[in-house]
C-alpha positions in Angstrom: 73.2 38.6 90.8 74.1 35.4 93.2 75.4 36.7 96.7 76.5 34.5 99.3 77.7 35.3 102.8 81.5 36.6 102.1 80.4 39.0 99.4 77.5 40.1 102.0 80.6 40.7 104.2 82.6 42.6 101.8 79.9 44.5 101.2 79.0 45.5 104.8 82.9 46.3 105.3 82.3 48.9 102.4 83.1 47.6 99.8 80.9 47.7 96.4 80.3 47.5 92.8 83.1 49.4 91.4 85.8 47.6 93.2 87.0 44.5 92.2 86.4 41.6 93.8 87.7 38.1 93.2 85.2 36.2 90.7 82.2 33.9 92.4 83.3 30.6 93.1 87.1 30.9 92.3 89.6 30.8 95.5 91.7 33.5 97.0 94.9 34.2 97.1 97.3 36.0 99.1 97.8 38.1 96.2 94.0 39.0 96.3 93.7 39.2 100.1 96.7 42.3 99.7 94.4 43.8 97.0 91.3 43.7 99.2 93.2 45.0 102.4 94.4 47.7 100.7 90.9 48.5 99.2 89.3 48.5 102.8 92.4 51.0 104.2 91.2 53.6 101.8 87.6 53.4 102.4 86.3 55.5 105.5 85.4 53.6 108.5 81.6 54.3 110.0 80.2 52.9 113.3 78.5 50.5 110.9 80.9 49.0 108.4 83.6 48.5 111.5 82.1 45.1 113.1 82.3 43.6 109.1 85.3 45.4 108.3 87.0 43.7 111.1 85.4 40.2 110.4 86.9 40.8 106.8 90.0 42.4 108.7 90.9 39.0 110.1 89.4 36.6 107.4 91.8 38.6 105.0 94.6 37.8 107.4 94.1 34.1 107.3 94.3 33.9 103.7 98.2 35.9 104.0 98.8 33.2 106.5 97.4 30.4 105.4 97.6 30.6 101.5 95.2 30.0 98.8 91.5 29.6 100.4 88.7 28.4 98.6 85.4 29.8 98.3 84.0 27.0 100.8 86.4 27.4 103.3 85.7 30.9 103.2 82.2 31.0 103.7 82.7 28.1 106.2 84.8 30.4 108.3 81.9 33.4 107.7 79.7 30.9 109.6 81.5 30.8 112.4 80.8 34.3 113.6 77.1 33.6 113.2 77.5 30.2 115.0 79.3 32.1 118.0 77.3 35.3 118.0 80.2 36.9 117.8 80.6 40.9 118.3 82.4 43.8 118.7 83.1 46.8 121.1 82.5 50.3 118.8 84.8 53.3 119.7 81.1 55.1 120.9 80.9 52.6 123.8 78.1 50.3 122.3 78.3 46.5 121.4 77.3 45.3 117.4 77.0 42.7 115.7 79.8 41.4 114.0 78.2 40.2 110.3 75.8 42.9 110.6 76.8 45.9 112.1 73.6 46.1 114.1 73.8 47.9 117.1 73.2 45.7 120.7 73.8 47.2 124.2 75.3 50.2 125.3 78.7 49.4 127.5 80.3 53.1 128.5 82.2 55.3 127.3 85.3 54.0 125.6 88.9 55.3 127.7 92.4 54.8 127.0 93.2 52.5 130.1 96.4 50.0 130.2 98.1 50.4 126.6 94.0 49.6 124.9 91.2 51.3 124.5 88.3 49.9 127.0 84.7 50.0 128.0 84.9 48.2 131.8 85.8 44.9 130.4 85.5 44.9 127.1 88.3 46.3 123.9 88.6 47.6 121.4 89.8 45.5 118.7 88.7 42.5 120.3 86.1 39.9 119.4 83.5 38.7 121.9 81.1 35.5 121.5 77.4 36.4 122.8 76.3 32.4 122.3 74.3 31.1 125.7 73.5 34.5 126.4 76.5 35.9 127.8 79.6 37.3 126.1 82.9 35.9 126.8 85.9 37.1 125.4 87.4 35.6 122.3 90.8 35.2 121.0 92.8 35.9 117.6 91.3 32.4 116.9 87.8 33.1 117.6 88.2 30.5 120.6 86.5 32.0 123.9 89.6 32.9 125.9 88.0 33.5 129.2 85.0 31.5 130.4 83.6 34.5 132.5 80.9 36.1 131.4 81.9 39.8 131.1 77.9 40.9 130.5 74.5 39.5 129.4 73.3 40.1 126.2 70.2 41.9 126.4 67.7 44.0 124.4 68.5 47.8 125.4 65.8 49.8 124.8 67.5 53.5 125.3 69.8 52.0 122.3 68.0 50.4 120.4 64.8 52.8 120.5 67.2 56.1 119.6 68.4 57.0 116.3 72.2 56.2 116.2 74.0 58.0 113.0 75.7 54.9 111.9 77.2 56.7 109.0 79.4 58.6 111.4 83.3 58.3 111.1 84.3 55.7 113.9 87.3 57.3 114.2 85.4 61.1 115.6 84.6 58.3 118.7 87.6 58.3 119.6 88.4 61.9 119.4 87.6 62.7 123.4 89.7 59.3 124.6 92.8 60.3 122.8 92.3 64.2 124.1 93.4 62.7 127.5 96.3 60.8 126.3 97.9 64.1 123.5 97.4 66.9 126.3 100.3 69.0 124.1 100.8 69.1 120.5 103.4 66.3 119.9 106.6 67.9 118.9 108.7 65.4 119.7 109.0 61.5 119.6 108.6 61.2 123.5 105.7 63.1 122.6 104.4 59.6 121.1 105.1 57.6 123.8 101.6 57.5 125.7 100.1 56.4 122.1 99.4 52.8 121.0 103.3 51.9 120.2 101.8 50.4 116.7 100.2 54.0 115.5 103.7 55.7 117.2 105.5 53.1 115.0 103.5 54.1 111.7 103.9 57.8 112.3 108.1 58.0 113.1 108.3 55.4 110.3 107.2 58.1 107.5 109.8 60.6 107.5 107.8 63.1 105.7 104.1 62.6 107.2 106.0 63.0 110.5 107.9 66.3 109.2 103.9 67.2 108.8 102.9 66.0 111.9 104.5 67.9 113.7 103.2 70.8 112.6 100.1 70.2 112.8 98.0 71.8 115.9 97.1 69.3 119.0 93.2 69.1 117.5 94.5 67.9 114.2 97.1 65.5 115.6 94.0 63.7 117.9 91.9 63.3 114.7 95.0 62.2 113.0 95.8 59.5 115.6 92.0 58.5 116.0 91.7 57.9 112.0 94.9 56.0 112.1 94.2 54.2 114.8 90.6 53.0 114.0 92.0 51.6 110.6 94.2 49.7 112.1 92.3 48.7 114.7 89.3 47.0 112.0 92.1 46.0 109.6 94.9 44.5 111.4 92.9 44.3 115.4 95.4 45.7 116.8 96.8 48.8 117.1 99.6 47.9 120.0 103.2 46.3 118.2 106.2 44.8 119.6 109.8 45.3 118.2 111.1 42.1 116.7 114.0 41.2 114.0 112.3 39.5 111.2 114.9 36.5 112.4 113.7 32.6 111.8 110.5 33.7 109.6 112.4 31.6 106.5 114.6 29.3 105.3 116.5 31.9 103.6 117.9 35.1 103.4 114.9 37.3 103.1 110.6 36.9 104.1 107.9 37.9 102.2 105.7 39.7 104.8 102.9 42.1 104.5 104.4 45.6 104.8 102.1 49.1 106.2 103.1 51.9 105.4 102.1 55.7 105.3 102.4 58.4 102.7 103.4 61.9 103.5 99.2 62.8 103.1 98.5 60.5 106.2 97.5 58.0 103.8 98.0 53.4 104.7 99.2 51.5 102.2 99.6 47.9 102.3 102.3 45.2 100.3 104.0 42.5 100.3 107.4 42.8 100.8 110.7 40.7 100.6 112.4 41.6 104.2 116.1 40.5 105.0 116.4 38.6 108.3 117.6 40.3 111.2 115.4 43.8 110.2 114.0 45.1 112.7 110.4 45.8 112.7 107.1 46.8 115.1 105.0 43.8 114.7 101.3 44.5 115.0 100.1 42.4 117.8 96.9 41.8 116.1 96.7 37.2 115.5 97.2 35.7 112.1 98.7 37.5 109.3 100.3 40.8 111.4 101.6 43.1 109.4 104.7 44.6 110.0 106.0 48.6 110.3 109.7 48.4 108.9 111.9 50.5 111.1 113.9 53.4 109.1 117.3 54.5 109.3 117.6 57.6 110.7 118.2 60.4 108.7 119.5 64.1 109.7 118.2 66.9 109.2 115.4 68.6 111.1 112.5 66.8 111.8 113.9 63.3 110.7 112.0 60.2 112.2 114.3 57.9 114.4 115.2 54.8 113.9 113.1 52.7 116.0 109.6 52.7 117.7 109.4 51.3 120.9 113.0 51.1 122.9 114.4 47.3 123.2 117.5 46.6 125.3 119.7 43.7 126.2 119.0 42.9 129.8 116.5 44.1 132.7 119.7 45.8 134.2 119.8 48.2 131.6 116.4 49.0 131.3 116.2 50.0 134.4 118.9 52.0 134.4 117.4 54.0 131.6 113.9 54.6 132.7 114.9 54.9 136.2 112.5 54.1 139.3 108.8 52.5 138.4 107.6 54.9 140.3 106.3 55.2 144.1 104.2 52.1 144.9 104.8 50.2 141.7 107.2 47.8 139.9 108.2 47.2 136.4 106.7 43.9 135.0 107.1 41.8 132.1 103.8 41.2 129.8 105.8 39.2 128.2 107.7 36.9 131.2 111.7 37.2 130.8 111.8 33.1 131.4 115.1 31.3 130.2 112.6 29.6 127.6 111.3 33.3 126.2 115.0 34.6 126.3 116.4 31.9 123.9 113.3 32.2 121.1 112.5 35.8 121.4 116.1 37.8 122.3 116.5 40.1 125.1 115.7 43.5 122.7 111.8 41.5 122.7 111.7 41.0 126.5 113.6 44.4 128.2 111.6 46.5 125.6 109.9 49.4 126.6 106.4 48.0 125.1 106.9 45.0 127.1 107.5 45.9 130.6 105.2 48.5 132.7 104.7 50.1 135.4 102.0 48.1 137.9 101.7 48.4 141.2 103.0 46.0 143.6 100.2 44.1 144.7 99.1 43.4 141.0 102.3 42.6 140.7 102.7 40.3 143.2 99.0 38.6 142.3 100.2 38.3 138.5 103.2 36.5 139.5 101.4 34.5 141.8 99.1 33.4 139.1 101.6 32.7 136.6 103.0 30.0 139.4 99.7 28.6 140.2 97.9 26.0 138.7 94.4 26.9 137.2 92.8 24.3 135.0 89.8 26.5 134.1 92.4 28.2 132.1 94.8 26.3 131.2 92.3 23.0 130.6 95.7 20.8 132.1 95.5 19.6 136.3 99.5 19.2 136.1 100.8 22.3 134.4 101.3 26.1 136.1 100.1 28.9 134.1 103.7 29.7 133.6 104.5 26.2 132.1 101.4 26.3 130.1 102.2 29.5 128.5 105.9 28.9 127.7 105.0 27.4 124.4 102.8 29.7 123.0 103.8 32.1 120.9 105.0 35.9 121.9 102.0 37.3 120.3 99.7 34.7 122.7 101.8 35.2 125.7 101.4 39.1 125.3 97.5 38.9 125.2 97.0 36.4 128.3 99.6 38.7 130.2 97.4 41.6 129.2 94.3 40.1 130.2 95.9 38.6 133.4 96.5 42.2 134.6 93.7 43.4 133.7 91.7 40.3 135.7 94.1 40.7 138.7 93.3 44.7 139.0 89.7 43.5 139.0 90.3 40.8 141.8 88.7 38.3 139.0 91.7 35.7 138.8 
């Protein structure tokens, strides 16, 4: 049977002969890409189908956001992982190979550090390009964000000369990261506040699986979070989200958006739904085609899931007068800046929300604003433009990875 390089893919992701895949040579459709997303969130996710998985993961996305993709544009975008040498951080510390799967270099342990999971400089969910012998981080766009090398590529011996048990669950990888971060069974939604706000979002936004979670004992809760958190992670690439209101995302009345969801047996589900403007929503973070976590209503009754994830509000004034003090040493800071610009396209709820502004402290804070005023062509590839002016085009979802990266690169004394 013919097999060309996006039916390798699917195959590596995990996919095989009894699923259905679209016929050879025919193009796909959103319609399809839903199917095939939802076919990868119910197949188990082992250290070597997650670097395909999230190739597929984000190919997949491009075809919700871009509609109807033939089977040469396809494999056209295939080839450009292979062209950059692109790969991935695993949740057991070690870099792969995108396409492939095959294991590289050994990094370090993987920690839950600044609202991501990381290994030094590399993150989870992230893609890195390896071409010229160096990897570089990458954006949602597969366009090397950051020309700093952040390692060399090299052939490492311990890992490559050991046997690594790539048919383990990703997701037990994370187990020991997340046992630092759920030090108490989570009874309660500020319980959920130290997780990634897009697997927090997931959880309160099932009324029954969060009746169950709750009962569950701290050791089962981790392995819950780590499973739901590595699909995410390889499906969507993100597992942080923002609270938005589906507002300016149509013409009309209502937008047609992919929708994830979770059953009261922990199980993902993924369609595409017609939303009404002005919902409100936790927008996975995660480059073309995010999905979306509708918030519920909130319900009585014990146990009932509330009505939003992450806590917006409608000036700086007031969030600080409900989350009190930063803290000694630190200020609060916008990832996301609170310019006149960003108040006007994104709303105040997007910018004073709680998964926006954090707690650094004050020097980075100080060095991040003082970057944001400077000019720095290497980044911004303009001689006349601040980072600041730069940026305040870009989209929320852009903005909130630089600023991520920019304190990140500040704590490190890099930028």
């Amino acid at each position: 049977m013919r097999t060309d390089a996006w039916e390798q893919l699917l195959t590596n992701a995990g996919l095989d002969a009894r699923d259905e895949q679209p016929l050879w040579g025919s193009t796909l459709t959103p319609t399809q890409a839903v199917r095939l997303l939802e076919v990868l969130l119910r197949k188990p996710v082992t250290l070597d189908s997650l670097p395909p998985r999230m190739v597929a993961g984000l190919l997949l996305r491009e075809v919700l956001e871009r509609g109807e993709t033939s089977r040469e544009e396809l494999l056209r975008r295939v080839e450009r992982f292979s062209r950059e040498q692109v790969a991935v951080l695993r949740p057991d510390g070690c870099l792969a190979w995108a396409l492939s799967g095959r294991t590289q270099q050994r990094v370090a342990p993987v920690e839950w550090r600044d609202g991501a999971f990381r290994a030094h400089g590399f993150e989870l969910g992230r893609f890195y390009s390896g071409k010229g012998g160096v990897f570089r981080a990458m954006d949602a766009r597969l366009q090397v964000s950051d020309g700093r090398p952040l390692a060399e590529v090299y052939d490492d011996a311990d890992v490559i000369g050991r046997t690594l048990d790539g048919a383990e669950d990703a997701f037990v990888e994370l187990y020991h990261a997340l046992g630092q971060v759920l030090t108490r069974p989570a009874d309660s939604i500020a319980g959920l506040r130290h997780l990634p706000a897009g697997v927090a979002a997931l959880i309160t936004s099932s009324p029954a699986y969060w009746e169950r979670f709750q009962s569950m004992t701290r050791g089962e809760q981790i392995r819950e979070v780590s499973r739901l958190t590595t699909g995410m992670l390889v499906t969507w690439g993100a597992a942080s989200a923002t609270t938005r209101t589906l507002k300016g995302m149509a013409l009309g009345a209502e937008a047609t958006v992919p929708v994830l969801s979770l059953s009261a047996e922990g199980a993902l589900a993924l369609e595409r739904v017609a939303v009404p403007a002005g919902r409100a929503a936790a927008v996975l973070s995660g480059g073309p085609g995010a999905a979306i976590i509708l918030h519920r209503s909130n319900t009585t009754g014990t146990g009932a899931a509330p009505s939003s994830g992450p806590k917006g509000y409608s000036s700086f004034k007031s969030f600080k007068r409900a989350m009190g003090p930063a803290g000694d040493g630190k200020e609060w800071h916008h990832i996301v800046e609170q310019t006149e610009g960003n108040a006007s396209r994104f709303g105040p709820q997007t910018l004073h929300n709680s998964e926006n502004i954090v707690a650094l402290g004050k020097d980075v804070h100080s060095g991040v604003s003082s970057l944001y005023s400077s000019k720095r062509p290497r980044l911004t590839n303009s001689e006349t433009l601040t980072v600041r002016q730069w940026l305040s085009t870009q989209s929320f979802e852009a903005q909130r990875e630089f600023g991520l990266l920019a304190i990140q690169n500040v704590t490190r004394g890099i930028w």
